[in-house]
N, C-alpha and C positions, 0 to 999 in steps of 0.2 A: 547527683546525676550518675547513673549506672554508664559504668566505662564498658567500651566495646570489648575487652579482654575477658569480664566479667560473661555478659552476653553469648559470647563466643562458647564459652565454657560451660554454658548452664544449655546450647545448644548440642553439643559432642555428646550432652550428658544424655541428651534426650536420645539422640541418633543414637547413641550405643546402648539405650536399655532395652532388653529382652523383650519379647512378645509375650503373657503370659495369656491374652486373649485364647479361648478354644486349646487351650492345653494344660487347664488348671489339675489334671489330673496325672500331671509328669512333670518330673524337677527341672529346677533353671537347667537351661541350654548351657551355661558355663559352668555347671558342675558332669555336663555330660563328657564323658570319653569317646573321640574317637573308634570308629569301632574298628578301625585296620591299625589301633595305636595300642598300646600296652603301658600303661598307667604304673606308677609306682607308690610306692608306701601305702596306705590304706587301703588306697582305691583300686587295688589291683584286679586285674579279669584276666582272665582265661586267653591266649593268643591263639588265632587262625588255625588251624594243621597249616602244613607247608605243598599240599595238595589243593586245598582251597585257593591258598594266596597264588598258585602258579595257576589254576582256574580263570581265578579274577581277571589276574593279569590277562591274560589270553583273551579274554572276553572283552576288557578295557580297549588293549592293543587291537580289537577287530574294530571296536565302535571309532575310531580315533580313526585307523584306519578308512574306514566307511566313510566317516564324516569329512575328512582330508578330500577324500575324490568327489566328494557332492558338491566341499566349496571348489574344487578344481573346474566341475563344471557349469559357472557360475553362478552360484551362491554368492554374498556379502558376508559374509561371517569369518572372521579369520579361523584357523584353527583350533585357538585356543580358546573359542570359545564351546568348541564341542568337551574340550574336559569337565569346564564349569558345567555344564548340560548332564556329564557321567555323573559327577557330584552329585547334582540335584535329584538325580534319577535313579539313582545304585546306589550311593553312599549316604548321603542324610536321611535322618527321620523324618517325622512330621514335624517336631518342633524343630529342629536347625531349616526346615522348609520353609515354615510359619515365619520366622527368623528375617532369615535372606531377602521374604520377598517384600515383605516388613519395610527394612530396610531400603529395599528396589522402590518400593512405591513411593517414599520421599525425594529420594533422588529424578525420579519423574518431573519433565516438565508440563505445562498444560496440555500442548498438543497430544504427548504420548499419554495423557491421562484421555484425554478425549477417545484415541483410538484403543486404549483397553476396555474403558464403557463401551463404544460401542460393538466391540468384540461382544460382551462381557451379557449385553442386552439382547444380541443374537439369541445366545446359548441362553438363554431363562426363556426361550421360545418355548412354547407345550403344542403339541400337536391334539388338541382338544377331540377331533372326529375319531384319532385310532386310540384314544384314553378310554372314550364310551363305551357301554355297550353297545353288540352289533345291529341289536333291533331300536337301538333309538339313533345309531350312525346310520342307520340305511332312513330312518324317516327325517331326517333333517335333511338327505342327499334328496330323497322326495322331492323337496320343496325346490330344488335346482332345475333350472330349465335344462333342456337336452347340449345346448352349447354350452352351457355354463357346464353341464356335466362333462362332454368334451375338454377343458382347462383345467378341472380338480382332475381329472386321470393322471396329469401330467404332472402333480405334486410330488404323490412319493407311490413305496408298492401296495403303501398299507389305503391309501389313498383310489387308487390302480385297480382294488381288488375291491374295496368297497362301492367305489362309481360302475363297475363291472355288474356287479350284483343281476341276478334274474328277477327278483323283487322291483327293485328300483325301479331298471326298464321296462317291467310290467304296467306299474305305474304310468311310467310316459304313454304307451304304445294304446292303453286305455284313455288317454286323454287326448288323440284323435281316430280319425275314421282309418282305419286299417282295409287296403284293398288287394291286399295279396294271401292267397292262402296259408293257413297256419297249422302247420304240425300238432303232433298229441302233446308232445315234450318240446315245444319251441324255446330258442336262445334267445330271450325278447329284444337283447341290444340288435341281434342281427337281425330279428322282423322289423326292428323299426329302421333299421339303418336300410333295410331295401326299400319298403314303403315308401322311406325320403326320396330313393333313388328312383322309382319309379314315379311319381307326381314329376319328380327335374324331368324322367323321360320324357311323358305328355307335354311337358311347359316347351322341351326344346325341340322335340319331333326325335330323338334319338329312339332306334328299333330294329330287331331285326325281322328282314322282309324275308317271305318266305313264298313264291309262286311259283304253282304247279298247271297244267293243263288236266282237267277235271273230267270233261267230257267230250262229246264228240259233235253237239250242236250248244247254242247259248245255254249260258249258266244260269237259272234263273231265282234259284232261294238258296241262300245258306243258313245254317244253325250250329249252334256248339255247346258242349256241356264244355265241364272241367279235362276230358282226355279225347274226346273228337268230334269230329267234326261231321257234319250232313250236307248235301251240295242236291238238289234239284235242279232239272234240266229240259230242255225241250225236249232232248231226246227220249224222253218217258223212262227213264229213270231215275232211282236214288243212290247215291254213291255214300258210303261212309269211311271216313279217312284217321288215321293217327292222328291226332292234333302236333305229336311233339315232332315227328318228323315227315308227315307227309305223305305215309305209306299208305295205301290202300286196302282196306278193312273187308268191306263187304260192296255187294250190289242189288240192290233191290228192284225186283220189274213187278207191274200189276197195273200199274194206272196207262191210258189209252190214248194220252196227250201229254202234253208240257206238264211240270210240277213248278208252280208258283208259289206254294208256303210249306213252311216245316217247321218241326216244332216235337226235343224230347220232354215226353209225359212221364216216365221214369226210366230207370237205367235199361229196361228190355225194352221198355216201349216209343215209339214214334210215332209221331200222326203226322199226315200229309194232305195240301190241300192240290187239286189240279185243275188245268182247264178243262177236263173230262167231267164238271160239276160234282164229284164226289169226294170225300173224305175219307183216307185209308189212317187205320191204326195196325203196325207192322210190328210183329214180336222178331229182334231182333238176333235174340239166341236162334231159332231157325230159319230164321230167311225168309219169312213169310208173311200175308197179309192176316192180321191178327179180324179183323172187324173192317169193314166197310159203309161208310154214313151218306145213304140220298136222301135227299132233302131240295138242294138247289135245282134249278131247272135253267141256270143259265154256267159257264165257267166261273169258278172260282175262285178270287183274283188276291186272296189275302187271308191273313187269321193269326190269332191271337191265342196264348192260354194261360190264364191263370188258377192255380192248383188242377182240380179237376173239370174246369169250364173253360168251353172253349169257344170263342164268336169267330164265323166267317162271313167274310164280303162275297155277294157275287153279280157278275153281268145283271141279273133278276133282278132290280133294285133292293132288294132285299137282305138282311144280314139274320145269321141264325145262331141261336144262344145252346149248347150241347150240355151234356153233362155223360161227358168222354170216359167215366166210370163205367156210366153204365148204358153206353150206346141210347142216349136218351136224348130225342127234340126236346129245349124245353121253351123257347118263345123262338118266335121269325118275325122281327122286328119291321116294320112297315112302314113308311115313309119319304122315305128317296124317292124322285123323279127319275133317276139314273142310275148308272151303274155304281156300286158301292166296291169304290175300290183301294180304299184303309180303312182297318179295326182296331182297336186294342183297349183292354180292358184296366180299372183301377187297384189300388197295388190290396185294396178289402177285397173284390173281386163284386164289389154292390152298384158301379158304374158300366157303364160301356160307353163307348167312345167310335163313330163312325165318318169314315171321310166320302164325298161323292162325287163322281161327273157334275150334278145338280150345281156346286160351288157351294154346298152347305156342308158345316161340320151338326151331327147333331149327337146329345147326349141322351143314353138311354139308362131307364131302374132296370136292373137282373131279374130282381125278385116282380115285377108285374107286367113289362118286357114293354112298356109304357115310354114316350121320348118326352122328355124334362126341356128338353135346352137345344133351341137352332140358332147357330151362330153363321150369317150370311159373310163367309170369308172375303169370296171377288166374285167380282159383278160379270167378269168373262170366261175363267180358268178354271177347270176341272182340280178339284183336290186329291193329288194323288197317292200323298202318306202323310199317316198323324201319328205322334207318339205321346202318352200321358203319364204326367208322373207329379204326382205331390199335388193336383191340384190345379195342375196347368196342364196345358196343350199345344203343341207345335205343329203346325200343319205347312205342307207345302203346297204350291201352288205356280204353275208358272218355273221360275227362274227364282222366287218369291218363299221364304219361312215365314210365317205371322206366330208369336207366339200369345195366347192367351189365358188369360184368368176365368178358369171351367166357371167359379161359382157368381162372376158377375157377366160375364160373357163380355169382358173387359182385353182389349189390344192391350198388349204389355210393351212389344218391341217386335221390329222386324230384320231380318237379316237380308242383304241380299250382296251376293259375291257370286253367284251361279252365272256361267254365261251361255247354259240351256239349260230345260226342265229337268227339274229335281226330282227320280224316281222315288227317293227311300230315306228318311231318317230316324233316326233315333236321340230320345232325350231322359237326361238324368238330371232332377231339379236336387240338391245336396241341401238349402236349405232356403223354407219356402216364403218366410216374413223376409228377408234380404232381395229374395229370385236370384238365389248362388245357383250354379251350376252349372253341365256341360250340356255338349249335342254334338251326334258327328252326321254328315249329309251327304249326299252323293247322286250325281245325275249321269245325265248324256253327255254333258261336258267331259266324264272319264277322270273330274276331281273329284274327291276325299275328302272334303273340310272339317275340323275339331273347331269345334268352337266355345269360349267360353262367355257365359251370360251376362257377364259383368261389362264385356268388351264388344264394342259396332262388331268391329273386322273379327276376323279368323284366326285362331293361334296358329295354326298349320293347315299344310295341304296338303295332299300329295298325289299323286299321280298316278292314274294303272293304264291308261291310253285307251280305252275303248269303254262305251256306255255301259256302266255300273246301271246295271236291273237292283240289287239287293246288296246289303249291310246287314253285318250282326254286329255288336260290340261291347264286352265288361271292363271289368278294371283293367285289364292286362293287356288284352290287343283288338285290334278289329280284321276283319274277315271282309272280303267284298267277291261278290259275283257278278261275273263281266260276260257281255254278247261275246270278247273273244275266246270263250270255251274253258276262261281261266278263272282261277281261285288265286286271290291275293290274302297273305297274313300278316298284318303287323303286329308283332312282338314287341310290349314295351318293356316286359318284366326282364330287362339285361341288365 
């Protein structure tokens, strides 16, 4: 049996033999010299200048120094362990390195072997995304939803700058409906990051309101392109306004009663409808009535245009189909018992859509001016506005929205939150195998209501305090015209 003495001995031998691992190409570490030491007989080298070693020194005595006040300010390390530190770091090679730590790592017990691993499995981390190239790190960011892109930002810079990317969030910003306008050169994280902000506005009502005094009797049509605005009135004229601030642009007079519809045909041009039963188109650069359209023989209570065609409603149970190019009647659609007082046309422009006193909605073909489709809304109630879109139609009645399916003449859903007749709405169907989508409404009550299709109730309401005649409204804000002489604008785009 092997004595422990033995044991012992065959274990020192092991602890004390050299590293030759990863240094097969430099001699044993104990044939190495010191390099601040000066060797005798054979081995002799060359000693320091006497400028170096007072160097050293200097340098040693700062680090000694430094490390002294670090443990002063609580560190665990004694002192003396910063010189072993100088050693390791200034004075050994790699093989007295290799050596030491050799050594160190036996002396280890499990625990402190556990936390060098997992030191040790940190640092063998590869940052894979900034190793790649930048066109296969931008399409694997691709594949990241817009929050999950939000948390790789916060990685690192290389990280920072590749979820940053204008590629990337072109990507996102195409893979929804984008309702804000968009520059030549847009920053697409920041289109998208309003786009978001703007849908949160609509969901929570947040806007800003902007109300002016318009005119000098009831307000009774509004319209807006992308920079202003159009307000008709009983007082017989047309007013056009700054959209961004309010200011007052031009004033239009010609028509010989109240103005009930409007509607820009391009950037010079306007068309208007009035209760004078005529239709004006206004070039806008001088002030003036560009063309004048009779036709009607009764007031003219609504209208519609899509591209160059334009349907109006009037007192005459009658609705007349234009082609506003080129001052041309081109069908007078016949039918209604009553007054025809909503229109509007489909987004091909190959439908028409007419609401009546009668209590019928009916659809009419463009092209042979022919009615397809009577859908008997209410059995009491005059219909006073219809909007179409996708396929569907929303008509009000009453107090009463019915929405229906144009192609079966099918009840879809009805809303009711009005607490009087509802003069004006407007509808936007987003997607039409689901019935996604919005509608904003407004009556004599002097409410506002957003609504979306998915939900009975109302997202929002809001208030202007006196009977809303008329509603515009796009992605961005709605517009309402009110008996009290005012324009209301809500701004969602903040």
């Amino acid at each position: 049996m092997i004595s422990v003495t033995i044991l012992k001995s065959y274990l020192l031998r092991f602890i004390e033999m050299p590293v030759r691992r990863h240094i097969q190409d430099q001699g044993s570490p104990r044939n190495q010299v010191p390099v601040a030491c000066i060797a005798s007989g054979e081995g002799q080298i060359s000693s320091p200048s006497a400028t170096e070693i007072i160097l050293r020194k200097k340098k040693r005595k700062k680090k000694l120094q430094n490390a002294s006040n670090t443990s002063a300010m609580g560190t665990t390390l004694p002192p003396e362990s910063w010189e072993l530190y100088h050693w390791y770091d200034e004075v050994w090679d790699d093989v007295q390195r290799n050596e030491f730590l050799h050594k160190l790592l036996l002396k280890l017990d499990p625990r402190q072997h556990y936390f060098i691993s997992s030191f040790l499995s940190v640092k063998q981390y590869r940052d894979f995304i900034g190793l790649l190239p930048e066109n296969l790190a931008l399409k694997i960011l691709g594949y990241l939803t817009p929050a999950e892109l939000a948390v790789v930002h916060r990685v690192s810079k290389t990280w920072q700058r590749l979820s940053s990317h204008n590629e990337v969030w072109k990507t996102k910003c195409n893979e929804v409906k984008l309702e804000i306008p968009v520059s030549n050169n847009p920053t697409w994280k920041n289109v998208f990051k309003d786009n978001m902000y703007l849908k949160l506005n609509w969901a929570l009502g947040k806007c800003k309101v902007v109300e002016f005094r318009a005119h000098t009797q009831r307000v009774l049509s509004v319209t807006f392109d992308r920079k202003r605005l159009a307000t008709g009135s009983q007082d017989k004229t047309i007013k056009l306004w700054d959209l961004r601030n309010g200011n007052l642009l031009q004033t239009l007079k010609g028509h010989t009663k109240g103005v009930w519809c409007l509607s820009f045909f391009t950037k010079n041009l306007l068309v208007s409808g009035s209760y004078d039963g005529t239709l004006k188109v206004w070039n806008l650069k001088q002030g003036t009535t560009s063309r004048t359209l009779f036709g009607h023989e009764g007031p003219i209570w609504c209208m519609r245009r899509r591209e160059h065609v334009v349907v109006s409603g009037s007192q005459d149970r009658t609705a007349k189909l234009w082609d506003i190019s080129r001052s041309l009647l081109l069908h007078t659609l016949v039918g209604h018992s009553a007054a025809v007082f909503a229109v509007d046309i489909d987004e091909q422009g190959s439908l028409v859509v007419t609401g009546s006193a009668d209590r019928s909605v009916r659809i009419w073909d463009t092209e042979t001016g022919k009615c397809k489709k009577v859908i008997w809304v209410s059995q009491t109630t005059s219909i006073m506005s219809i909007s179409y879109s996708h396929g569907f139609v929303a008509c009000s009645h009453g107090d009463l929205i019915s929405l229906y399916k144009v192609e079966k003449g099918k009840l879809v859903q009805t809303f009711h939150e009005h607490q009087k007749r509802i003069e004006c709405l407007e509808l936007r169907i987003t997607d039409p195998d689901k019935v996604e989508g919005v509608m904003v409404s407004a009556g004599k009550d002097g409410m506002v209501k957003y609504w979306d299709l998915t939900q009975p109730k109302s997202v929002q309401t809001f208030e202007h305090g006196d009977q809303i005649n008329c509603i515009h409204f796009d992605e961005l804000r709605i517009a309402c015209a009110s008996y009290d002489h005012k324009i209301k604008i809500c701004d969602f785009n903040v």
